[in-house]
C-alpha positions as CSV (number, residue, x, y, z in Angstrom):
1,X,-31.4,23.3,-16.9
2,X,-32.3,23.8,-20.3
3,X,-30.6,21.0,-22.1
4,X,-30.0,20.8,-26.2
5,X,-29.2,16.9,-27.5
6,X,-27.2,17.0,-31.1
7,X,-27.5,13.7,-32.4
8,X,-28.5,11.3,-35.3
9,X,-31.8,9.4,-33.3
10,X,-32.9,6.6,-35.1
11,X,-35.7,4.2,-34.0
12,X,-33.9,0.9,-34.8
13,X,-29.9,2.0,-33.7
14,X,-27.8,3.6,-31.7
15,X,-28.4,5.0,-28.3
16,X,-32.0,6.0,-29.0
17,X,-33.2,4.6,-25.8
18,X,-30.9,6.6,-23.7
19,X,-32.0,9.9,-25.2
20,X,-35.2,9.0,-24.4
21,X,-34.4,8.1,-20.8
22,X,-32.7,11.7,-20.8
23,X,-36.2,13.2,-21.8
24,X,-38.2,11.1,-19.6
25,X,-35.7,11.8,-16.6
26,X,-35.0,15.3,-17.4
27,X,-38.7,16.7,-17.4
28,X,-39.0,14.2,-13.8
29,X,-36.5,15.9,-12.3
30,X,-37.9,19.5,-13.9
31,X,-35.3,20.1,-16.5
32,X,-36.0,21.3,-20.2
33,X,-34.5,18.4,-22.7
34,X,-34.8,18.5,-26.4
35,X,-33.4,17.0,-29.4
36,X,-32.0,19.4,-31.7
37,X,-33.6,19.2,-35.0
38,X,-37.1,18.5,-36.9
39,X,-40.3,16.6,-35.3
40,X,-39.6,12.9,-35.8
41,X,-43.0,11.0,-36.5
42,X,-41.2,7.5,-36.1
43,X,-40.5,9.1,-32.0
44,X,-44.0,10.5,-30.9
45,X,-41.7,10.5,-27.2
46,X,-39.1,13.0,-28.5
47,X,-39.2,16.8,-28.4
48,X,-37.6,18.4,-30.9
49,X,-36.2,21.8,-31.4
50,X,-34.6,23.9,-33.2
51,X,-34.7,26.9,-30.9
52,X,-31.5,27.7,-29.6
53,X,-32.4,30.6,-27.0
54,X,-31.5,30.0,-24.0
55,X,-30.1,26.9,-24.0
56,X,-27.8,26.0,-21.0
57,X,-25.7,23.1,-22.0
58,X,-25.6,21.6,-25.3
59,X,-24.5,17.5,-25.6
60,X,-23.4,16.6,-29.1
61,X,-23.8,12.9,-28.8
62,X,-21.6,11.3,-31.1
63,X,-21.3,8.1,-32.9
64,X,-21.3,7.8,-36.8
65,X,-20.5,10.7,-38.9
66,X,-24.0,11.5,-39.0
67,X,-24.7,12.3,-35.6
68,X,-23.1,15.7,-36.4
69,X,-25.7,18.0,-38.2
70,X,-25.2,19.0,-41.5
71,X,-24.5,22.9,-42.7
72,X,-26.2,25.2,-42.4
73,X,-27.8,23.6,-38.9
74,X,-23.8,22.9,-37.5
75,X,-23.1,26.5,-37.9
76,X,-26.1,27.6,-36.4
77,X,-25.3,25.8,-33.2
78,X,-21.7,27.0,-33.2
79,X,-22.8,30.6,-33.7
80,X,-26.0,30.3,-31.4
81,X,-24.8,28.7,-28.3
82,X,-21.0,29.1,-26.0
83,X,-18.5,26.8,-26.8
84,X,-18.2,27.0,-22.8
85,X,-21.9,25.6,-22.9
86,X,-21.3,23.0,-25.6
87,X,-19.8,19.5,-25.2
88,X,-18.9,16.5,-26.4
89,X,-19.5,12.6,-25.9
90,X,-17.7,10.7,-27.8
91,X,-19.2,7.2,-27.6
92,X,-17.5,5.5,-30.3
93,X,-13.5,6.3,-29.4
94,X,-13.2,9.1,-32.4
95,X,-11.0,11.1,-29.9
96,X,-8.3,8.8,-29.5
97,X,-5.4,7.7,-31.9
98,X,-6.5,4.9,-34.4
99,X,-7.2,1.7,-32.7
100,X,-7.6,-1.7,-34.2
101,X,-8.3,-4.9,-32.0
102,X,-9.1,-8.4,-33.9
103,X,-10.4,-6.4,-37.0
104,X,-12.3,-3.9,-34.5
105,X,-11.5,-0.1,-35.0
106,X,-12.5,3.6,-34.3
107,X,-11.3,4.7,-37.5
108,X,-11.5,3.3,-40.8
109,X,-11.3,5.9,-43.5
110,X,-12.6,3.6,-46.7
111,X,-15.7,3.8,-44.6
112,X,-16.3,7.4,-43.6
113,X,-13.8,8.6,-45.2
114,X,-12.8,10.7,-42.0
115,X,-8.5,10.2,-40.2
116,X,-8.0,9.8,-36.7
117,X,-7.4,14.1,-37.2
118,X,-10.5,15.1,-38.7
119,X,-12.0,13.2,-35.7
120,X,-9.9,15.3,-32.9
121,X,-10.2,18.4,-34.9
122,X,-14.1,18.3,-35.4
123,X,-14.5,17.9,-31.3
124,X,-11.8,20.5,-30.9
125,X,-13.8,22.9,-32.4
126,X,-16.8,22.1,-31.3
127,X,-15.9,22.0,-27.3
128,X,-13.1,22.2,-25.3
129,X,-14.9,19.8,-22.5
130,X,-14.8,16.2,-24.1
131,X,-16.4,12.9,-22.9
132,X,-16.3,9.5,-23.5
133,X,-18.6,6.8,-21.5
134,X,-15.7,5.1,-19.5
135,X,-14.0,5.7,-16.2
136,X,-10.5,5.4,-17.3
137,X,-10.2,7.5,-20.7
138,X,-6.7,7.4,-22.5
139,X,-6.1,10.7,-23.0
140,X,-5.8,13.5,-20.7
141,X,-7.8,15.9,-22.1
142,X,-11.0,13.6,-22.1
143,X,-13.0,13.5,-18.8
144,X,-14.8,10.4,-17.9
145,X,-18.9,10.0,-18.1
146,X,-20.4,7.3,-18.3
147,X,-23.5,8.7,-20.0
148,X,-25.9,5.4,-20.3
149,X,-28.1,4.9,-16.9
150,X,-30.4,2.8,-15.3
151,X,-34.0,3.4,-14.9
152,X,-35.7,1.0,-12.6
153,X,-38.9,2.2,-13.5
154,X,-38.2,0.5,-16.8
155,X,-37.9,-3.0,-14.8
156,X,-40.0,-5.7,-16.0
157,X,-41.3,-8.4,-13.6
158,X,-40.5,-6.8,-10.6
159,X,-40.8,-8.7,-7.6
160,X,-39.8,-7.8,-4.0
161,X,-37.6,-10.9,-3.6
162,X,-35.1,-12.9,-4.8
163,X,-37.6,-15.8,-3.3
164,X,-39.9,-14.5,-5.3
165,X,-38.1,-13.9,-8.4
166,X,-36.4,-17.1,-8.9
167,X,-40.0,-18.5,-8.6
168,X,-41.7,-16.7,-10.8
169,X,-39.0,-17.4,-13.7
170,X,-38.5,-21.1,-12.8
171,X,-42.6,-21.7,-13.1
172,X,-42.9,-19.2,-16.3
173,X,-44.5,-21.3,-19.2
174,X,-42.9,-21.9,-22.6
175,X,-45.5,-19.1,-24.0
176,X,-43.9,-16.6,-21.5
177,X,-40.2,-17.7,-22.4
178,X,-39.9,-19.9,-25.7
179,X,-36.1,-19.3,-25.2
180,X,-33.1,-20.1,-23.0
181,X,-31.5,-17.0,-24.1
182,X,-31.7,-13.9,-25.7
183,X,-29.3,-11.8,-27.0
184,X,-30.6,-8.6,-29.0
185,X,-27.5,-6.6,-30.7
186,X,-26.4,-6.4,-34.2
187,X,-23.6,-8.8,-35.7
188,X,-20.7,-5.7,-35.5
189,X,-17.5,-6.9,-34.4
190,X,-19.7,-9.5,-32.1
191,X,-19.5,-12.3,-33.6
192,X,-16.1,-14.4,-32.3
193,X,-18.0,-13.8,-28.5
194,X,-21.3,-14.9,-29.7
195,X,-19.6,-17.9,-31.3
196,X,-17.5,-19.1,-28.4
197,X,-20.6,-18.4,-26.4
198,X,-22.9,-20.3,-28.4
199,X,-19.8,-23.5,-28.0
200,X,-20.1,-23.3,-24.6
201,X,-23.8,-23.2,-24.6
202,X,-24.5,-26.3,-27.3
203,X,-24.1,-29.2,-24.6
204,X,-26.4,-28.2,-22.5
205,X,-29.0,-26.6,-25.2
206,X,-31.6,-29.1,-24.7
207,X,-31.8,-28.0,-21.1
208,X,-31.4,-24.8,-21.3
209,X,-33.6,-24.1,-24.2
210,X,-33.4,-22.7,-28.0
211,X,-31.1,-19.9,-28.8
212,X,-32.2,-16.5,-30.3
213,X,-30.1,-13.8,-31.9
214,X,-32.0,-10.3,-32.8
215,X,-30.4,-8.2,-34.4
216,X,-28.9,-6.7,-38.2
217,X,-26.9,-9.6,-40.3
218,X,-26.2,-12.6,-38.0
219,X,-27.8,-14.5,-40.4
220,X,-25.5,-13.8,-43.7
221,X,-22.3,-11.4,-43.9
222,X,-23.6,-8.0,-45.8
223,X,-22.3,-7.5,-49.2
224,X,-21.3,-4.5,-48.4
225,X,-18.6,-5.5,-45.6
226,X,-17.3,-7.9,-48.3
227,X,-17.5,-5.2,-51.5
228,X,-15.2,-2.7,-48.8
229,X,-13.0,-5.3,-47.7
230,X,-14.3,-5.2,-43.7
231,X,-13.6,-7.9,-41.5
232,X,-15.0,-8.5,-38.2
233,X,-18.6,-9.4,-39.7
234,X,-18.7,-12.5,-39.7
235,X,-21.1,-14.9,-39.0
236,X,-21.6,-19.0,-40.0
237,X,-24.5,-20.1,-41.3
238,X,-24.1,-23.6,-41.3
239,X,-23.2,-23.7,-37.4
240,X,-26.3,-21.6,-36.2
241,X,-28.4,-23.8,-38.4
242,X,-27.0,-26.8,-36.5
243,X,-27.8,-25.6,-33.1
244,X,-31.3,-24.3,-34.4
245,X,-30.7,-20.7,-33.6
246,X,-33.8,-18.4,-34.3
247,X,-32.4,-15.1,-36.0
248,X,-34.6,-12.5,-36.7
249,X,-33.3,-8.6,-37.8
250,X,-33.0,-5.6,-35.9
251,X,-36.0,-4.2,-33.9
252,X,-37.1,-0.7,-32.1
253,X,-35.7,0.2,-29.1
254,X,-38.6,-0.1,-27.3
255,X,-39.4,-3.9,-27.9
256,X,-35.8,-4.7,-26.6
257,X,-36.5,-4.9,-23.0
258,X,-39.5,-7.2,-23.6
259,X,-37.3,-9.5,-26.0
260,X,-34.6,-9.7,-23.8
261,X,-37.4,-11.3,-21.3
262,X,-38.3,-14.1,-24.0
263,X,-35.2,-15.7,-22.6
264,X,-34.7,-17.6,-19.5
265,X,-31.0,-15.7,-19.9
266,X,-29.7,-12.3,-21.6
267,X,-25.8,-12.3,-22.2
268,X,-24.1,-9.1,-22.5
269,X,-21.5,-8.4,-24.9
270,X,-19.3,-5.5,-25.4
271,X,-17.4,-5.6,-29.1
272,X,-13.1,-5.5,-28.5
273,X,-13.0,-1.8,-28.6
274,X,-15.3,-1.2,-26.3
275,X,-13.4,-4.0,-23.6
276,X,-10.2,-2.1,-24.7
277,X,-11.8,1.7,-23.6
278,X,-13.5,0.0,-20.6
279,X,-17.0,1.6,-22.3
280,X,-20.1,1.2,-21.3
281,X,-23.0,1.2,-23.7
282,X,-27.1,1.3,-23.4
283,X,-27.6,-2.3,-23.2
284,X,-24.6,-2.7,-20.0
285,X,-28.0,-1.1,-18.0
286,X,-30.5,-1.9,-20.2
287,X,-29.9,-5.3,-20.1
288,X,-30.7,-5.4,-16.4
289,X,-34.8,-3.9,-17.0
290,X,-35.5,-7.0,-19.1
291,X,-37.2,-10.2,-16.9
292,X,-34.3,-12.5,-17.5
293,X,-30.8,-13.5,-15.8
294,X,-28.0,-11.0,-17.5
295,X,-24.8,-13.2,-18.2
296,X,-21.7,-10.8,-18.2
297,X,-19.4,-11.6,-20.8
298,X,-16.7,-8.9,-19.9
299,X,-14.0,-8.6,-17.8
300,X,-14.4,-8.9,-14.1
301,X,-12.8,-5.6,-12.6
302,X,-14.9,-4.0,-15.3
303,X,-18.2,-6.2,-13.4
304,X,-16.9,-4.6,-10.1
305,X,-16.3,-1.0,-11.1
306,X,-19.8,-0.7,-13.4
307,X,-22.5,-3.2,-11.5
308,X,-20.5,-3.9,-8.1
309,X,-19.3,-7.0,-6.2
310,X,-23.0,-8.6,-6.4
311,X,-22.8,-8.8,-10.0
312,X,-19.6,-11.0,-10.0
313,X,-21.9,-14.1,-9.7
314,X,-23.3,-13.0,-13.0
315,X,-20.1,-13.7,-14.8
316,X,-19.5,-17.1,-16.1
317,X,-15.8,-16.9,-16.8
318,X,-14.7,-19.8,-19.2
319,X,-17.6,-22.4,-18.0
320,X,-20.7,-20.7,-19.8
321,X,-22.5,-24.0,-19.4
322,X,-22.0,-25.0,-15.7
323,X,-22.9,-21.7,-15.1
324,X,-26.2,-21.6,-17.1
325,X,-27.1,-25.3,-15.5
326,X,-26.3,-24.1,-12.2
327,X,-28.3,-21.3,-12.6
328,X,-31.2,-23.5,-13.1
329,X,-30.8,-25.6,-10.2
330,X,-30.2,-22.3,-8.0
331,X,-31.8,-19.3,-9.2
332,X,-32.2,-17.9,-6.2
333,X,-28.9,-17.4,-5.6
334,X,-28.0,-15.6,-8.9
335,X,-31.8,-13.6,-8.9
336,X,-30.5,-12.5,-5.7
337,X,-27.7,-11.2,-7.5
338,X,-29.8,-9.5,-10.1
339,X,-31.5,-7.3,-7.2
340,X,-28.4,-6.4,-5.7
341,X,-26.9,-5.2,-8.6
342,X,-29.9,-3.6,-9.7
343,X,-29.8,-1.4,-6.2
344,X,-26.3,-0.6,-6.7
345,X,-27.2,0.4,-10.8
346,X,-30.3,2.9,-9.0
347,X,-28.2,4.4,-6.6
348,X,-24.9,4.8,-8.9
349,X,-26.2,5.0,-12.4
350,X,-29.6,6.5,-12.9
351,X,-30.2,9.3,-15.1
352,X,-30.8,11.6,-12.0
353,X,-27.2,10.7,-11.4
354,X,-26.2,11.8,-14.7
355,X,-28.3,14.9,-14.6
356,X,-26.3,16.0,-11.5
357,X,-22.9,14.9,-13.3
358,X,-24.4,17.3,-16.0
359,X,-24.7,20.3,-13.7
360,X,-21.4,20.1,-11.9
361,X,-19.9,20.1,-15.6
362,X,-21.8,23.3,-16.4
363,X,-20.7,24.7,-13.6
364,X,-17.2,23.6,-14.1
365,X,-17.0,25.4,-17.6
366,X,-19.1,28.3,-16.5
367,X,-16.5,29.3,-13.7
């Protein structure tokens, strides 16, 4: 399969990582995978192209207005490819009514300056086959696909055991992990989580170890939220200071794995639209690559459906610091957890998986 990706791909955002798993997996597996568009210098690991012959499927990969090319390169694709060969994946909620959950939202014109109905109309005409990364969308014209992966050839610190695991992080020195935990994400719409988190966390800090957040504007609220009148970015100074939490900005998306394994722990965190859409995003997988213990911060059916029955130890429900402490007494237990889950995340969620969700689409929209 000869397969086109339309999208914004940006070194420090978005779901760069996963289109690089797509052209890792997709030349594996003996497919053709390009991004559509000029060579980018910043992503040596990217091909690019703008050569639209022969193309078998086309994935416009949507997030931020600007993951849509700009004229005259939109029209090209239009006029150069099928619309039966062209879809959608809509992994922000743009198809779907306007949605607002504690200052969260799909849509907020004063920002792009795009309704709910330039959203649906844009897709429209772009595809009639439109996905969104969840297994329960809310329309019925949108078909599931989950679209993230796992690649467990991107595991750090593999080890055959959970025996051997739980060893090798229990013994690792304060060089190998300065932190208890890690969390690497930007401060959008995150921030009430992190902070009840964080709570929980503070009593048993000095056993667990430091805190650090990675990631754009933990450390201040951007001017530009407050000039546009945005809420939901929110941070507090004063309280991370107290519990001595190490903030540093964004980073690549190829350093986050090895970050994430700085910390004895790596919670995941989805923002309240993403909980409300049951969506998965890059770091629901990527998380699980990284050398650390995930903590699951989301709702337990959605734990059972994505990662499996395993993973359920992984969730700390309201007791974030018994579960951390018991963690450390037993981490056998939960690394045994981790290698479970990661054996149900190869067998249900790699990007081979995807690639034969892919096919069975074309085919779908080819008959």
């Amino acid at each position: 399969m000869k397969l086109l990706l339309v999208t914004g791909v940006d070194p420090w955002m978005r779901s760069v990582s996963t289109v690089h798993r797509y052209a890792a997996a997709g030349r594996a597996l003996g497919h053709e995978v390009a991004v559509y568009g000029e060579t980018n210098p910043e992503l040596p690991g990217l091909p690019f192209t703008t050569d639209l012959a022969g193309v078998d499927l086309a994935l416009f990969i949507v997030q931020i207005p600007d993951d849509l090319p700009d004229m005259p390169y939109l029209a090209r694709l239009l006029d150069g490819i099928p619309r039966e060969r062209r879809i959608v994946v809509d992994l922000w909620g743009r198809f779907n009514d306007t949605i607002r959950l504690d200052h969260d939202f799909n849509h907020l014109e004063k920002l792009d300056g795009h309704l709910a109905s330039d959203w649906v109309e844009a897709f429209k005409a772009i595809s009639g086959t439109i996905l969104q990364p969840t297994l329960e969308p809310l329309r019925p014209d949108v078909q599931p696909f989950l679209f993230h992966g796992f690649d467990p050839d991107c595991v750090a610190g593999k080890s055959a055991t959970a025996r051997e695991a739980a060893a090798a992080w229990r013994e690792a020195t304060h060089e190998e992990k300065p932190y208890g935990f890690v969390y690497v994400g930007s401060n959008w719409h995150r921030w009430q989580q992190v902070r009840r988190f964080l709570e929980q966390y503070a009593p048993v800090r000095a056993r667990v170890g430091k805190a650090c957040l990675i990631g754009w504007d933990w450390a201040e609220r951007p001017g530009w939220t407050i000039e546009n009148g945005i809420a939901g970015i929110d941070t507090d100074p004063a309280f991370l200071s107290e519990l001595d939490v190490d903030l540093y900005q964004g980073v690549r998306f190829d350093e986050v794995t090895g970050l994430l394994g700085k910390g004895r722990f790596a919670p995941v965190f989805h923002r309240p639209l993403f909980r409300h859409l049951g969506y998965v995003t890059n770091r629901t997988f990527e998380t699980f690559c990284a050398d650390s213990l995930p903590v699951l911060m989301l709702p337990r059916d959605f734990v059972t459906a994505i990662y499996g029955t395993a993973a359920l130890k992984l969730v700390p429900g309201d007791d974030v610091a018994k579960h951390l402490t018991d963690a450390l007494d037993n981490p056998q237990d939960y690394w045994d957890a981790v290698l479970q889950t990661r054996e149900h995340l190869a067998r249900h969620h790699s990007f081979a998986r995807r690639f034969d969700e892919l096919e069975r689409l074309r085919s779908g929209s080819a008959s």
